[in-house]
Structures are given as C-alpha cells and as structure tokens.
mmCIF entry with sequence, helices, sheets and N, C-alpha, C, O atoms, coordinates in Angstrom:
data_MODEL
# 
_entry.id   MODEL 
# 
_entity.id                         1 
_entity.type                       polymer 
_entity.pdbx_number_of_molecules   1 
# 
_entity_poly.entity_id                      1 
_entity_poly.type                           'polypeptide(L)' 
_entity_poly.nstd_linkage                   no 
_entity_poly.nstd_monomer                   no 
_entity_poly.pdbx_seq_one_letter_code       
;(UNK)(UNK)(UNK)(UNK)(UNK)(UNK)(UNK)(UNK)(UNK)(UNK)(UNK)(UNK)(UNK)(UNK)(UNK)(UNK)
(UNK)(UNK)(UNK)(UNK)(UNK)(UNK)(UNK)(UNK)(UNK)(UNK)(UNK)(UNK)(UNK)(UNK)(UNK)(UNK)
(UNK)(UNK)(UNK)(UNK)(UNK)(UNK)(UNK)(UNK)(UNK)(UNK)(UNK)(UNK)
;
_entity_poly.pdbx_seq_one_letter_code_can   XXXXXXXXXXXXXXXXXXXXXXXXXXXXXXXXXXXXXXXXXXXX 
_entity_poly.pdbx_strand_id                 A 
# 
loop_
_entity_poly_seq.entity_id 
_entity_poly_seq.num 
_entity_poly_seq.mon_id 
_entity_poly_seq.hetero 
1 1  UNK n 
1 2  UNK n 
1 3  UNK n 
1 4  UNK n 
1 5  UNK n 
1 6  UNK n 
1 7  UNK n 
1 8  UNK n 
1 9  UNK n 
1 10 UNK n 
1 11 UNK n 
1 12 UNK n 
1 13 UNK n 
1 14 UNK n 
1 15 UNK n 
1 16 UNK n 
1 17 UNK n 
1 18 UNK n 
1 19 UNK n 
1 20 UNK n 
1 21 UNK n 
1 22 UNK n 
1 23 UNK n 
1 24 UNK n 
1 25 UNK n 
1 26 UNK n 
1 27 UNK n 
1 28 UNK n 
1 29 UNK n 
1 30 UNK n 
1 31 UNK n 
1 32 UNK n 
1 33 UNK n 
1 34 UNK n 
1 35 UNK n 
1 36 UNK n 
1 37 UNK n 
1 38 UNK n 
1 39 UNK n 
1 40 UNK n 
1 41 UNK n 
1 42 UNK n 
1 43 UNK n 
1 44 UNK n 
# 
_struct_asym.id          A 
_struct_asym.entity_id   1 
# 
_struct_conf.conf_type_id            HELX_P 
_struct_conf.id                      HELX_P1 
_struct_conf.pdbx_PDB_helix_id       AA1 
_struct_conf.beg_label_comp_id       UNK 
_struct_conf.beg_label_asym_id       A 
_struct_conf.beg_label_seq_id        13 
_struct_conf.pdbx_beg_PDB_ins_code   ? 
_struct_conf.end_label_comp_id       UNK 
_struct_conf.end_label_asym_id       A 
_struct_conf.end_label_seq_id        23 
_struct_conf.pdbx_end_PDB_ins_code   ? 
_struct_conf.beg_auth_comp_id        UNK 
_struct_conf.beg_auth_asym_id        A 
_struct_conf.beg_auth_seq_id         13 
_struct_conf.end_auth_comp_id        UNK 
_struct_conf.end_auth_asym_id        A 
_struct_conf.end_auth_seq_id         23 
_struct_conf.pdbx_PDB_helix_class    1 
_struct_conf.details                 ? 
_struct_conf.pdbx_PDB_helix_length   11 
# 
_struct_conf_type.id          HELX_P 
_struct_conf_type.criteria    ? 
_struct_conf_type.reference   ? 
# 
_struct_sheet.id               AA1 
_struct_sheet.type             ? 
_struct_sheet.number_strands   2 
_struct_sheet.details          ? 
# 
_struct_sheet_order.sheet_id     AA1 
_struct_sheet_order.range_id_1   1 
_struct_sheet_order.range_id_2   2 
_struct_sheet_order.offset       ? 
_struct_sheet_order.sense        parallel 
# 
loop_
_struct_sheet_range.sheet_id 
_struct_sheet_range.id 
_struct_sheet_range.beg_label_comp_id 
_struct_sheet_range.beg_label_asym_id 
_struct_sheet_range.beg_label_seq_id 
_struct_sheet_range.pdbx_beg_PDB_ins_code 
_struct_sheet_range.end_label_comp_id 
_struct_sheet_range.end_label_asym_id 
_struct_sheet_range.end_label_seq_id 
_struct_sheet_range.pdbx_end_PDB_ins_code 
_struct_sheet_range.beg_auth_comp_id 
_struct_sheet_range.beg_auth_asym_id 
_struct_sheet_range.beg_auth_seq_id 
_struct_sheet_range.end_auth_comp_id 
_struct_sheet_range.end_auth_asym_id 
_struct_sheet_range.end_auth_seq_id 
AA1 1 UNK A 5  ? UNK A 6  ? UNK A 5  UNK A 6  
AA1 2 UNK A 30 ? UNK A 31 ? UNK A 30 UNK A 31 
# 
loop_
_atom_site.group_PDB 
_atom_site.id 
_atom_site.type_symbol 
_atom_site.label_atom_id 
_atom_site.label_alt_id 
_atom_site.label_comp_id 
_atom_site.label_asym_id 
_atom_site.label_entity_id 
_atom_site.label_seq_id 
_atom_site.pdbx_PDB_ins_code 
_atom_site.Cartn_x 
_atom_site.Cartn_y 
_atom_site.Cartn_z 
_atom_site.occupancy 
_atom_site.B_iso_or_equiv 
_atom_site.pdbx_formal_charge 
_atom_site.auth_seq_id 
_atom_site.auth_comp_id 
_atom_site.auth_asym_id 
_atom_site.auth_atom_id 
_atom_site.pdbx_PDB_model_num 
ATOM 1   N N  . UNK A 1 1  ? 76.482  67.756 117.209 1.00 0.00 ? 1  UNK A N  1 
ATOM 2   C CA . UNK A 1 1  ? 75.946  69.098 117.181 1.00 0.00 ? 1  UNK A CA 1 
ATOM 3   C C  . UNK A 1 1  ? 76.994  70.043 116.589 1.00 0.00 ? 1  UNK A C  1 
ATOM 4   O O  . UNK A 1 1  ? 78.193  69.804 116.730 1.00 0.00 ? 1  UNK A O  1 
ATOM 5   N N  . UNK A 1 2  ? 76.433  71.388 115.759 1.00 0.00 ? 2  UNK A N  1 
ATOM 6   C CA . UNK A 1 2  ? 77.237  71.869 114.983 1.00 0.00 ? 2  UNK A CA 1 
ATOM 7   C C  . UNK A 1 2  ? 78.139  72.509 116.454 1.00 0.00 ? 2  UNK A C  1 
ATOM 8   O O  . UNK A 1 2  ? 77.989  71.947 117.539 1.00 0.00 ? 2  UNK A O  1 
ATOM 9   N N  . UNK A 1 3  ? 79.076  73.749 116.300 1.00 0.00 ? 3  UNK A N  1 
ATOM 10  C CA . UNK A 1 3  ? 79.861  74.348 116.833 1.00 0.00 ? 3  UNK A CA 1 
ATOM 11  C C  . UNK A 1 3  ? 79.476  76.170 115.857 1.00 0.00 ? 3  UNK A C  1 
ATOM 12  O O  . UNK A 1 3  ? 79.719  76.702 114.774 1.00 0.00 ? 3  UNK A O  1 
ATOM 13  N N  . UNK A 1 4  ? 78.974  76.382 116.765 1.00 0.00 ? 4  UNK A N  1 
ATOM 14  C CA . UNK A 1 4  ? 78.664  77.962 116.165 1.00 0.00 ? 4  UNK A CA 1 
ATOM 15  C C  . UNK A 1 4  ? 79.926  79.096 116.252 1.00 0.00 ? 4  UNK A C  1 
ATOM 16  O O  . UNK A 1 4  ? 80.287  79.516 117.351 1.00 0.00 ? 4  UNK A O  1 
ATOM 17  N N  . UNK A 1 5  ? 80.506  79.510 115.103 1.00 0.00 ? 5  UNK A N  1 
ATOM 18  C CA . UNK A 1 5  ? 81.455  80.370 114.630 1.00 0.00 ? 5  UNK A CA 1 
ATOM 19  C C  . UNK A 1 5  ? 81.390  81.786 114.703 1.00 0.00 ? 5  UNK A C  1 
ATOM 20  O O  . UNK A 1 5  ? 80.408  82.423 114.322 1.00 0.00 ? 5  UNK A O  1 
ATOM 21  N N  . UNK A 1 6  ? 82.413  82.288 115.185 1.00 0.00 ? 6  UNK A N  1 
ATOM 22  C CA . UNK A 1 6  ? 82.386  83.995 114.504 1.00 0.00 ? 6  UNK A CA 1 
ATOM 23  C C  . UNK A 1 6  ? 83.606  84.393 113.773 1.00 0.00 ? 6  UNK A C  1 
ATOM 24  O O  . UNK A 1 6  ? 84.734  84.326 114.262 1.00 0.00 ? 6  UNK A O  1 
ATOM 25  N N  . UNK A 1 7  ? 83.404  84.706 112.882 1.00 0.00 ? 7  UNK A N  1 
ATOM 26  C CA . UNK A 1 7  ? 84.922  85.466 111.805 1.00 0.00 ? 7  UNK A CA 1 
ATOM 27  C C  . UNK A 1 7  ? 84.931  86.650 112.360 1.00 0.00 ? 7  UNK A C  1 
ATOM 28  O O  . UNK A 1 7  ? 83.939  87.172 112.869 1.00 0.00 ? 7  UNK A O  1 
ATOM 29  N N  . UNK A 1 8  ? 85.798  87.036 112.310 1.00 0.00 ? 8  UNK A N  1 
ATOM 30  C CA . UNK A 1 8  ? 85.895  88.392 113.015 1.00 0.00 ? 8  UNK A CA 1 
ATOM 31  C C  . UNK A 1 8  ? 87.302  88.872 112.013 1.00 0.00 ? 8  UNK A C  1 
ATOM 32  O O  . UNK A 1 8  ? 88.384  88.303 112.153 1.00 0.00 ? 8  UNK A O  1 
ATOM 33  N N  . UNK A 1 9  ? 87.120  89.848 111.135 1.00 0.00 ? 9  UNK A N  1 
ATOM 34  C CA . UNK A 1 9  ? 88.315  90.482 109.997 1.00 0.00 ? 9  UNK A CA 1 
ATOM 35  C C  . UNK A 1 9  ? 88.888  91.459 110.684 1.00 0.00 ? 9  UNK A C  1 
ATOM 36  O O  . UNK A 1 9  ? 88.244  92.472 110.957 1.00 0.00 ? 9  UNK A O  1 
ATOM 37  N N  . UNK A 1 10 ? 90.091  91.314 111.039 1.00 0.00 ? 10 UNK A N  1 
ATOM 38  C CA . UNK A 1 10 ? 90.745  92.793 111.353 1.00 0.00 ? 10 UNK A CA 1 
ATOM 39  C C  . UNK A 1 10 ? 91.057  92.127 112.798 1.00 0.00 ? 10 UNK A C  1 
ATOM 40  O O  . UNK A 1 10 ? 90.238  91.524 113.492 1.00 0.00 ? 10 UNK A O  1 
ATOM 41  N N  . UNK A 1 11 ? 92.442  92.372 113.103 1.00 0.00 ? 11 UNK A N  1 
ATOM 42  C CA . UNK A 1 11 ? 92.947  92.213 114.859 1.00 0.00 ? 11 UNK A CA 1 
ATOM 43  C C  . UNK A 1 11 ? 93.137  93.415 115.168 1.00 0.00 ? 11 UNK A C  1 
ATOM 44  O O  . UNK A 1 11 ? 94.080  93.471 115.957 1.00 0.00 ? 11 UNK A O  1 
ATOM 45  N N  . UNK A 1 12 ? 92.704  94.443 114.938 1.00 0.00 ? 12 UNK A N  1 
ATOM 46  C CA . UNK A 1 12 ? 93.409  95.915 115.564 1.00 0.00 ? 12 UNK A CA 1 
ATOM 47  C C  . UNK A 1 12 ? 92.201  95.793 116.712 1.00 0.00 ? 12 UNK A C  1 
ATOM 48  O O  . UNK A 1 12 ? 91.524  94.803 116.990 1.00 0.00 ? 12 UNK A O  1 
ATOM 49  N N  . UNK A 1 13 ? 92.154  97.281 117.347 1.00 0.00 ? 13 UNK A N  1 
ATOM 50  C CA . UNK A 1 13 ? 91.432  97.382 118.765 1.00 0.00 ? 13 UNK A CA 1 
ATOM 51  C C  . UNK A 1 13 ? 89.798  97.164 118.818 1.00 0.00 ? 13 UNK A C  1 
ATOM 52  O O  . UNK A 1 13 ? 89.163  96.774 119.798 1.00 0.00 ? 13 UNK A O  1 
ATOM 53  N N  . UNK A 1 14 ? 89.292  97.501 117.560 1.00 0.00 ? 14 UNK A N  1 
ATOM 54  C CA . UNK A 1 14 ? 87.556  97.089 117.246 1.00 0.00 ? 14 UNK A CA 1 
ATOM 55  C C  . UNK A 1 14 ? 86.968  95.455 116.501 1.00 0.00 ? 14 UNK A C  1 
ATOM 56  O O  . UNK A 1 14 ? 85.855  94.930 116.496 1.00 0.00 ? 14 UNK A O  1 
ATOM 57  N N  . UNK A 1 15 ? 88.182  95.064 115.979 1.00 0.00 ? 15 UNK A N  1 
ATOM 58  C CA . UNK A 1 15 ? 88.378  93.407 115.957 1.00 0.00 ? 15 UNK A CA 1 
ATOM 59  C C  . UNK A 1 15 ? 88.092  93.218 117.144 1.00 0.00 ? 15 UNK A C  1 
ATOM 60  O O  . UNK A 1 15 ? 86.962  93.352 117.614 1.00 0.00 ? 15 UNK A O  1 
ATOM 61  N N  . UNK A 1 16 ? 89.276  92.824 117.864 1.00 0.00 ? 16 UNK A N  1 
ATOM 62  C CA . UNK A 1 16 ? 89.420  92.611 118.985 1.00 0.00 ? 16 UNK A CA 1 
ATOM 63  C C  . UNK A 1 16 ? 88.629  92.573 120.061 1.00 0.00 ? 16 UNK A C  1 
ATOM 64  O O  . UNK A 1 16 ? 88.532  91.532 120.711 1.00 0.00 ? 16 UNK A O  1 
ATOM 65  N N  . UNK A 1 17 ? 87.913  93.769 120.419 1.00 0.00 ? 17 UNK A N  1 
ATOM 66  C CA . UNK A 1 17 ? 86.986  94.429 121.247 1.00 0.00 ? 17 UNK A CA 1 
ATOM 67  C C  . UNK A 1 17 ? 85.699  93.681 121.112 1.00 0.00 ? 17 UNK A C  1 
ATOM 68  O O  . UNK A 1 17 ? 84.965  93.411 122.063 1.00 0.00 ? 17 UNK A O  1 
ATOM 69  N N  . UNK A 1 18 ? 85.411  93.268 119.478 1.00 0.00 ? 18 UNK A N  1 
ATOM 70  C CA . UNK A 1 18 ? 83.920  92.948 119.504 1.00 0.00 ? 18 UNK A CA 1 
ATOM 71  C C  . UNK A 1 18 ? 84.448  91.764 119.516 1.00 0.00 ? 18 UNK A C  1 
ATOM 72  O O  . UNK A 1 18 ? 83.726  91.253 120.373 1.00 0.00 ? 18 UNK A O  1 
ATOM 73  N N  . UNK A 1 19 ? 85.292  90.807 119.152 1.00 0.00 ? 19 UNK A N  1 
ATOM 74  C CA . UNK A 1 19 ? 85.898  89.394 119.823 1.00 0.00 ? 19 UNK A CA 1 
ATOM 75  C C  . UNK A 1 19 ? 85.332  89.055 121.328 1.00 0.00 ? 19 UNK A C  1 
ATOM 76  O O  . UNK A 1 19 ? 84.453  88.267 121.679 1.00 0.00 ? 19 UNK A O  1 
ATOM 77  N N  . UNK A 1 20 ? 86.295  90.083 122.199 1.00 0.00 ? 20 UNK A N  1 
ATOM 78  C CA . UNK A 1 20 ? 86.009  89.646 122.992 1.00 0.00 ? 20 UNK A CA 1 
ATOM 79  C C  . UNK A 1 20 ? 84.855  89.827 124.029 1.00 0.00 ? 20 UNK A C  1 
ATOM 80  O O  . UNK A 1 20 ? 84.656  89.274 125.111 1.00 0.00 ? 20 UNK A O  1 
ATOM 81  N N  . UNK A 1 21 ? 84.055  90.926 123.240 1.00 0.00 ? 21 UNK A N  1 
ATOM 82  C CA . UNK A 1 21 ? 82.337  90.833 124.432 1.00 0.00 ? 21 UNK A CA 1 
ATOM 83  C C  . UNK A 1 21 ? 81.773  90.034 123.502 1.00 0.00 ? 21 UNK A C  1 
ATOM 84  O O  . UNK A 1 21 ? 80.644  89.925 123.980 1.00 0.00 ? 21 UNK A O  1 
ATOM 85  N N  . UNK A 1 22 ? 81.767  89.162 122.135 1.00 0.00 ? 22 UNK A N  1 
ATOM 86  C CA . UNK A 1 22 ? 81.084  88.040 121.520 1.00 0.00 ? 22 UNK A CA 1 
ATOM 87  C C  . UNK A 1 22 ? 81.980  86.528 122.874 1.00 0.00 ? 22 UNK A C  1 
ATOM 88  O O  . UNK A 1 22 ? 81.361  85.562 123.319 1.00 0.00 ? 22 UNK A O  1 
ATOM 89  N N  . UNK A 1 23 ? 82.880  86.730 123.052 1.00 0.00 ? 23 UNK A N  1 
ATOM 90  C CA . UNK A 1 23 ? 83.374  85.482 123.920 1.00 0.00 ? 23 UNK A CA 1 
ATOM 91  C C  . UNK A 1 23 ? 82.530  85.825 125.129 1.00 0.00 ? 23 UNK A C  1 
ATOM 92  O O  . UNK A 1 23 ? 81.912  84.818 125.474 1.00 0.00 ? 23 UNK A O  1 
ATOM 93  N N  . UNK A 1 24 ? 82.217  87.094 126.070 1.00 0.00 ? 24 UNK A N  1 
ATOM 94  C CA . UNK A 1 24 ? 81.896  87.066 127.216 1.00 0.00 ? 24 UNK A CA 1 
ATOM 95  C C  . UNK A 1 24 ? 79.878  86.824 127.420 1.00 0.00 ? 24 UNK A C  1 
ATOM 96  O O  . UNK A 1 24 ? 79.068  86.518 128.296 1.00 0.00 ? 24 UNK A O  1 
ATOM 97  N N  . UNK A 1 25 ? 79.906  87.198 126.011 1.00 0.00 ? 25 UNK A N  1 
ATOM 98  C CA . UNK A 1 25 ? 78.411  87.047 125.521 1.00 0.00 ? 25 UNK A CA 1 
ATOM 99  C C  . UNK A 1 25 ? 77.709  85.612 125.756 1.00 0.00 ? 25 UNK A C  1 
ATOM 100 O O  . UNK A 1 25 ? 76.744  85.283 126.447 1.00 0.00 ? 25 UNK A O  1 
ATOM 101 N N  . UNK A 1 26 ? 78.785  84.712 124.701 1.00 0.00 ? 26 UNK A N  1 
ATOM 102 C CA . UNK A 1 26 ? 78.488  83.228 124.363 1.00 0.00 ? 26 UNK A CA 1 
ATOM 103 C C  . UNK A 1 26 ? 80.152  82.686 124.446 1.00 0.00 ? 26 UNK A C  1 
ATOM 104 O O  . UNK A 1 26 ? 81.022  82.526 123.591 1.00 0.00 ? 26 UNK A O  1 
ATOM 105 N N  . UNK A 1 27 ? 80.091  82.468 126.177 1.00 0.00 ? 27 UNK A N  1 
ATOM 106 C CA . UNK A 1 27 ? 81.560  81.274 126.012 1.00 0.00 ? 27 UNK A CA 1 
ATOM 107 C C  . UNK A 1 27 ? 81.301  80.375 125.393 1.00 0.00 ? 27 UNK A C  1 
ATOM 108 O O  . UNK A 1 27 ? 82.045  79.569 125.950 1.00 0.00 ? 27 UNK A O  1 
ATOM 109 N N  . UNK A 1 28 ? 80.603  79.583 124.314 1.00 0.00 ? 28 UNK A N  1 
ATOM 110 C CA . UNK A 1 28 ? 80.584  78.298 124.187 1.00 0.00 ? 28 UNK A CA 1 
ATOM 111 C C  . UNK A 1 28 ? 80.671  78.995 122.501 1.00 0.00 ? 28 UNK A C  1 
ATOM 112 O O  . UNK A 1 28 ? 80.084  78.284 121.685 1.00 0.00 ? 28 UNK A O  1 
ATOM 113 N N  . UNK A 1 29 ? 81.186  80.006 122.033 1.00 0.00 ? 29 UNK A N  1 
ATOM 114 C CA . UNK A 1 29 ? 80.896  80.373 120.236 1.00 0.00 ? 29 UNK A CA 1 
ATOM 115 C C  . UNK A 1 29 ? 82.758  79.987 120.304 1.00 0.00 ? 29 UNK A C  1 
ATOM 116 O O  . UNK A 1 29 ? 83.500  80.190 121.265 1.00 0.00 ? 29 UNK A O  1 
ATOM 117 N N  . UNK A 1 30 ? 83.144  79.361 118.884 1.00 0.00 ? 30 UNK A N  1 
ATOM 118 C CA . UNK A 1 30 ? 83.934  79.438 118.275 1.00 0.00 ? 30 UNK A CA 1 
ATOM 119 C C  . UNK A 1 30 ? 84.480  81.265 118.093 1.00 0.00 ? 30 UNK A C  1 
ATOM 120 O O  . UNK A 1 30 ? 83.678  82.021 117.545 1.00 0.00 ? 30 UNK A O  1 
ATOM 121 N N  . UNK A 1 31 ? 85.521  81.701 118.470 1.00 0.00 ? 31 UNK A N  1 
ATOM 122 C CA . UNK A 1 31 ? 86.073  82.512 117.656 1.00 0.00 ? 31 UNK A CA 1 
ATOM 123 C C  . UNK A 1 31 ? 87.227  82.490 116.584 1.00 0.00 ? 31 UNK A C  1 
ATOM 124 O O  . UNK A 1 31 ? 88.289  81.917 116.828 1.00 0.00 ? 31 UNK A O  1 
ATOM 125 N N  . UNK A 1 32 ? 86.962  83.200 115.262 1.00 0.00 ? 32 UNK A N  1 
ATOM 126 C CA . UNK A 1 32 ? 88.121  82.896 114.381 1.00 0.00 ? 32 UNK A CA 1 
ATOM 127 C C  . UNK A 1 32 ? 88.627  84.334 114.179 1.00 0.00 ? 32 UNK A C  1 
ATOM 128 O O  . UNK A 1 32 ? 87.812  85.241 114.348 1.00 0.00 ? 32 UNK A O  1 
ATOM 129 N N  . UNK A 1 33 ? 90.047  84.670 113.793 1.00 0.00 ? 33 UNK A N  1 
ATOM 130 C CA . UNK A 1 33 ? 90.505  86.496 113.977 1.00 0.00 ? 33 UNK A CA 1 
ATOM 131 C C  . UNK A 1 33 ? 91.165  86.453 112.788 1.00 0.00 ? 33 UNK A C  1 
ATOM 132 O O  . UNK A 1 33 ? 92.249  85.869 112.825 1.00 0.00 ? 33 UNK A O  1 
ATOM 133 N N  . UNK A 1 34 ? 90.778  86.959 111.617 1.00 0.00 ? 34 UNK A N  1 
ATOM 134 C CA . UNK A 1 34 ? 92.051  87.128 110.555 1.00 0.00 ? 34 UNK A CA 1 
ATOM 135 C C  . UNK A 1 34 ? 92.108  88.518 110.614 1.00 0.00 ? 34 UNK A C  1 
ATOM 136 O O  . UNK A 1 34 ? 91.277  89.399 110.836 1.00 0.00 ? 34 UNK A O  1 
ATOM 137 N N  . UNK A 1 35 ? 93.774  88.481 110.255 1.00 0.00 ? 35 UNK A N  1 
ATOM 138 C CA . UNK A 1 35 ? 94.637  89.868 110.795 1.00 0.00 ? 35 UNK A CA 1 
ATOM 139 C C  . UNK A 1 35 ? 95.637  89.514 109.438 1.00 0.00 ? 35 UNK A C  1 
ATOM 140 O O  . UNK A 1 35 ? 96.195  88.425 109.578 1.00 0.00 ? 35 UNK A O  1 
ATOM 141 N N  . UNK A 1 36 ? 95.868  89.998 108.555 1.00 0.00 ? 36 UNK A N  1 
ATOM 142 C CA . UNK A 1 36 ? 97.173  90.338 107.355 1.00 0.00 ? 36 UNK A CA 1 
ATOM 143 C C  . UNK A 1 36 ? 98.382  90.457 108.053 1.00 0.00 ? 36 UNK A C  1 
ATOM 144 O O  . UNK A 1 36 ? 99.284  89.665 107.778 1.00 0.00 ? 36 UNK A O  1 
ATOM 145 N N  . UNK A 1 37 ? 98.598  91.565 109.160 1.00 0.00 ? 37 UNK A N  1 
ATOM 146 C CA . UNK A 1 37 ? 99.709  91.774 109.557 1.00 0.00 ? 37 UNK A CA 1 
ATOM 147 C C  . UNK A 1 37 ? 100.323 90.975 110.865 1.00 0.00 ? 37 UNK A C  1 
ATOM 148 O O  . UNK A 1 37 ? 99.602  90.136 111.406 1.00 0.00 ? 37 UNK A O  1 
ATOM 149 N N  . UNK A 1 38 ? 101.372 91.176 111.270 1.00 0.00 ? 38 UNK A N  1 
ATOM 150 C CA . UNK A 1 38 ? 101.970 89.871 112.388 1.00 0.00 ? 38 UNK A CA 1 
ATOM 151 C C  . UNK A 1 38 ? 101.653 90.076 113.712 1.00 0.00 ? 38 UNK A C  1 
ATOM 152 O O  . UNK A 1 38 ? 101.919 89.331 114.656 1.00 0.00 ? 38 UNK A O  1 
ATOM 153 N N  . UNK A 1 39 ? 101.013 91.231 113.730 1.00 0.00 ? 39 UNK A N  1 
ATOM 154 C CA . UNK A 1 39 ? 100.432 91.594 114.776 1.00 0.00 ? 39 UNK A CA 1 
ATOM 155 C C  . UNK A 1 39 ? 98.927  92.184 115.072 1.00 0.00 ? 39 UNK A C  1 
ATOM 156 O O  . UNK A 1 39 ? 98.305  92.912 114.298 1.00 0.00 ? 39 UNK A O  1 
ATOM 157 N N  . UNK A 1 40 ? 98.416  91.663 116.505 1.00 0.00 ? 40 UNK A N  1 
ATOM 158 C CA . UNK A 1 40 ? 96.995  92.069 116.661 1.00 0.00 ? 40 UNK A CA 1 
ATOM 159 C C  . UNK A 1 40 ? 97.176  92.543 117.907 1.00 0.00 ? 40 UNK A C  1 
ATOM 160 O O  . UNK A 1 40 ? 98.210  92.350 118.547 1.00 0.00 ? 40 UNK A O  1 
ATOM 161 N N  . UNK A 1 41 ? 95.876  93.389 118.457 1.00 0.00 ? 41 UNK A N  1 
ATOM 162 C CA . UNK A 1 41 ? 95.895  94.069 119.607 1.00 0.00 ? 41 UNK A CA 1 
ATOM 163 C C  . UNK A 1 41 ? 95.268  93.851 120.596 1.00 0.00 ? 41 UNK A C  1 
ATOM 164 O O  . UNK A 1 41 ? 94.037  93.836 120.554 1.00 0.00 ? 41 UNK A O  1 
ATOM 165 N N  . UNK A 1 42 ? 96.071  93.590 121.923 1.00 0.00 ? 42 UNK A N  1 
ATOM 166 C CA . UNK A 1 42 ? 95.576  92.819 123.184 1.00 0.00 ? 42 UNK A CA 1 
ATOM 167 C C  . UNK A 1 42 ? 95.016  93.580 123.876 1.00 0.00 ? 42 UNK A C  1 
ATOM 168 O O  . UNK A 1 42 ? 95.149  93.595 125.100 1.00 0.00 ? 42 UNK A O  1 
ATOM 169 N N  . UNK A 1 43 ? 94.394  94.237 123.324 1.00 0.00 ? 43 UNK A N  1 
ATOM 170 C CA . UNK A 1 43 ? 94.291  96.339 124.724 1.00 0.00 ? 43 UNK A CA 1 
ATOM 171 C C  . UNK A 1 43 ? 92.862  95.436 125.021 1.00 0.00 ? 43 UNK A C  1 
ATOM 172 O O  . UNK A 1 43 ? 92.246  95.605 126.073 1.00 0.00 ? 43 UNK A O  1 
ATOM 173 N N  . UNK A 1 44 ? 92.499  94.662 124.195 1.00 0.00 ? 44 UNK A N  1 
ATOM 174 C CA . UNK A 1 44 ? 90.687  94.356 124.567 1.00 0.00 ? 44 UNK A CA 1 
ATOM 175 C C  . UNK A 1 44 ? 90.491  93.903 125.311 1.00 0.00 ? 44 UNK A C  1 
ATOM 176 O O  . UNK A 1 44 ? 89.317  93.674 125.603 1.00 0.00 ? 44 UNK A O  1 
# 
C-alpha cells in the first residue's frame, strides 16, 4: 500500500503550523519540510 505524503515548503512558523495540525489530523501521512535555511521553527 502506497504511503500518503505532504510537502510542506517553508520551515518558518506557517510551514510548521500547518505541518503539524496535517500530523494531528492524519498520524499515519508522511510529512516532508523543505526549508533553504539551517534553521526551522519549533513555536508549532
């Protein structure tokens, strides 16, 4: 069975944020986070 994905562009606080109510939504979705810079934001 496949494994259902989310890309999610951008780690700042609205990345992040919709990351993590898509994880609390569907624990069982893949999340993926691309971020350019060396840092992303945990406030979520």
């Amino acid at each position: 069975m496949a494994t259902e994905r989310l890309v999610v562009v951008g780690g700042d606080a609205a990345g992040m944020s919709a990351a993590a109510q898509a994880k609390r939504l569907r624990p069982d979705l893949e999340i993926i986070v691309f971020e350019r810079s060396p840092h992303i934001s945990y406030s979520a």
